[in-house]
Residue, then its C-alpha position, 0 to 999 in steps of 0.5 A: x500500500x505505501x509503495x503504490x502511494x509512493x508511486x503515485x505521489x512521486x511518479x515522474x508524470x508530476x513534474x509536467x505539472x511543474x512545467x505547465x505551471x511554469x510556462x503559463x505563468x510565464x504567458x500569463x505575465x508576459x505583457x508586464x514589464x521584465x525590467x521590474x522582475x515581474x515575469x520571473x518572480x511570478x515563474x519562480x514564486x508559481x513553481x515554488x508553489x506546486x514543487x512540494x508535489x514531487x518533494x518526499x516532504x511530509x503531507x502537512x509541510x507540503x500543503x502548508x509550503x504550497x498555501x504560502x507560496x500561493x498566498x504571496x503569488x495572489x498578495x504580489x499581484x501576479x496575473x492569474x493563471x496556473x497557480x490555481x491549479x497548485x494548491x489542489x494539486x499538491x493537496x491531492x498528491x500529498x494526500x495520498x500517500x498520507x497515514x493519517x489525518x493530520x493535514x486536514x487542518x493544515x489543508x484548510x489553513x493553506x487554502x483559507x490563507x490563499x483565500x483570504x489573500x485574493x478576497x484582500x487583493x480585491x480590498x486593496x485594487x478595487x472593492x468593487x469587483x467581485x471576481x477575486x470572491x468567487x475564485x477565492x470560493x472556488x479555491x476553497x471547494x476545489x482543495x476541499x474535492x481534491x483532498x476529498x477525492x484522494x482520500x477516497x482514493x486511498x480508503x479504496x486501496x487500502x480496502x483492497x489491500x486488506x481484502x487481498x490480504x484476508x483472503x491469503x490468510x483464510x487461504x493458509x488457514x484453509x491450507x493448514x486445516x486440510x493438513x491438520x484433517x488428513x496428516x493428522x488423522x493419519x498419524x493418529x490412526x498409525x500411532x495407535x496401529x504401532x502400538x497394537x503391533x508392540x503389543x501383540x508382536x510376540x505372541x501374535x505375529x499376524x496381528x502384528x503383520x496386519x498393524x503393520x500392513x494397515x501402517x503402510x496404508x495410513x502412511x501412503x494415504x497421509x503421504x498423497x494427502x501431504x504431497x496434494x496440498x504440498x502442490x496446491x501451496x506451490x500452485x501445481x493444481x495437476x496434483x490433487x487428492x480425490x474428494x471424499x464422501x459418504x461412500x468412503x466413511x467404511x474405509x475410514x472406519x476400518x482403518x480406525x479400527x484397525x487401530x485398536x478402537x471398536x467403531x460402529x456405524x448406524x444410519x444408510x444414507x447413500x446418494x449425497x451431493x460431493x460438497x455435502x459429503x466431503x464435509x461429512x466425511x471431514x467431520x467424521x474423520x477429524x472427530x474420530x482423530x480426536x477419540x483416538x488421541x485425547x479421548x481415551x476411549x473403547x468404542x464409537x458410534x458414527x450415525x448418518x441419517x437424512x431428515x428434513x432436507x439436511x444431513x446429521x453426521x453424529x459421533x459418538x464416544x465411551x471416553x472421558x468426554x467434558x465440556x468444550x467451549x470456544x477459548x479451549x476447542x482447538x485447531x480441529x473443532x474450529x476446523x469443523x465449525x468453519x467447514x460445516x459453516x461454509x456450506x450452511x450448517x450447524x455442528x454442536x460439540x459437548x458432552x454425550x448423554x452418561x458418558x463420552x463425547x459426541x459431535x453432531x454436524x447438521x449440513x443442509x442439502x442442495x435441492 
């Protein structure tokens, strides 16, 4: 943002202001005698006026300079000309590349001060003219929209910049969420797997051999997972990982099983949109992640069923359980908050009725 401010306040185009102000003074005051200097104090005092536009000066000092400057051009009794354009100009450029509002008063200072000094000119030369009064208004309002206008200009880049920037930040957050549910559930599954087969390696050595096949299974799919989003990050959108659904909750659950947990699943619900039934089966696994590592339990309970226009995906423990609120919810239910939010439902989290925990996603259905 401050970058863009720099290269509009600063670009090289306005030094033709400069130029035009200069050479239309010059016009302007041609026909008054040069022996005097007029000519050539007008030119200089003119382009002293609009050089704080390209100058690295403070957008208070600038203003304050070009006011000043124009104030004498005016009191001197130069012949009009370009210098009206100076104040607006300087006000408008320096404005934009402003962090605060600080040259407001320094803005209406500068441009009240050249103001009232056409309104003397007037007093002075003739007070029965009134051309110096209208322009001195019209100097007003056009500081004013230029100041106005700038700022405008300025909210505007400064809303996109934070809109780019939310939308990066959500994408990480989105990014770190996917690795989280995938990686996480895999080294969660494969943890407990590792330990079925220390467990049982001596005495059973197909047990074992089975753990250690569903290791290698777990391992391969955390690994594509891992390597898809890997190339999602660097923009390779040719690797992908297959969407899950409701049809590959069976595989999950053997897998998890496969781990040590005895896990049941109730409700036939087949047939669902591939939005609806990723979120599902990124539920369903997030949560059984959970049971696995924090909830110290023997059995699961996963229940899909459809009522009323909208999918419930339950999961419930025989673990320790406890209440849950959002200050202590962590990476995963914030997680599955966000992806059942996303496309409309509701996920409630707490303690199961006698024991246990359960997590109850109600994800509505697309007609």
């Amino acid at each position: 943002m401050s970058d863009r401010r720099s290269v509009l306040a600063n670009a090289h185009g306005w030094w033709a202001m400069v130029v035009v102000v200069l050479l239309g003074t010059f016009a302007a005051n041609r026909d008054v005698d040069p022996g005097h200097g007029v000519v050539v104090g007008a030119v200089i005092v003119a382009v002293l006026a609009v050089l704080p536009a390209v100058l690295p000066w403070r957008p208070e000092v600038a203003v304050a300079a070009s006011g000043v400057c124009t104030a004498v051009y005016f009191g001197a009794g130069f012949a009009d000309g370009p210098i009206f354009l100076a104040l607006p100009t300087v006000t408008f450029v320096t404005v934009l590349r402003a962090t605060s509002y600080r040259w407001v008063p320094w803005a209406a200072g500068a441009a009240l001060l050249a103001a009232a000094t056409l309104v003397l000119r007037m007093l002075v030369t003739d007070g029965e003219r009134t051309q110096e009064v209208w322009q001195a208004v019209g100097l007003l309002a056009v500081v004013a929209a230029a100041g106005a206008v700038a700022t405008a200009v300025s909210q505007l880049e400064a809303s996109r910049a934070d809109r780019t920037a939310r939308a990066a930040t959500e994408e990480q957050l989105r990014m770190a969420q996917d690795l989280h549910d995938g990686v996480g559930h895999g080294l969660a599954v494969i943890a407990m797997q590792a330990g079925v087969a220390l467990h049982v390696l001596d005495r059973d050595p197909d047990k074992a051999r089975e753990s250690l096949e569903a290791i290698r299974a777990t391992s391969r799919e955390s690994l594509d997972a891992l390597r898809a989003e890997l190339g999602r990050m660097s923009g390779n959108e040719a690797v992908r990982r297959p969407a899950r659904g409701v049809d590959d909750l069976e595989a999950l659950l053997d897998r998890v099983r496969a781990g040590g947990l005895d896990v049941a699943r109730t409700g036939d619900v087949h047939e669902v949109d591939g939005r609806v039934g990723e979120v599902a089966y990124a539920i369903a696994q997030e949560a059984l992640t959970n049971v696995l590592r924090h909830a110290a339990a023997t059995r699961a309970v996963v229940d899909v069923s459809r009522s009323g226009g909208a999918l419930t995906l339950t999961v419930t423990d025989d673990g320790r359980g406890g209440p849950t609120s959002g200050q202590d919810e962590g990476m995963g239910i914030s997680g599955m908050r966000t992806r059942v939010g996303d496309v409309g439902g509701v996920l409630e989290v707490g303690p199961a009725d006698g024991s246990g925990f359960r997590v109850r996603a109600t994800i509505p259905e697309q007609p």
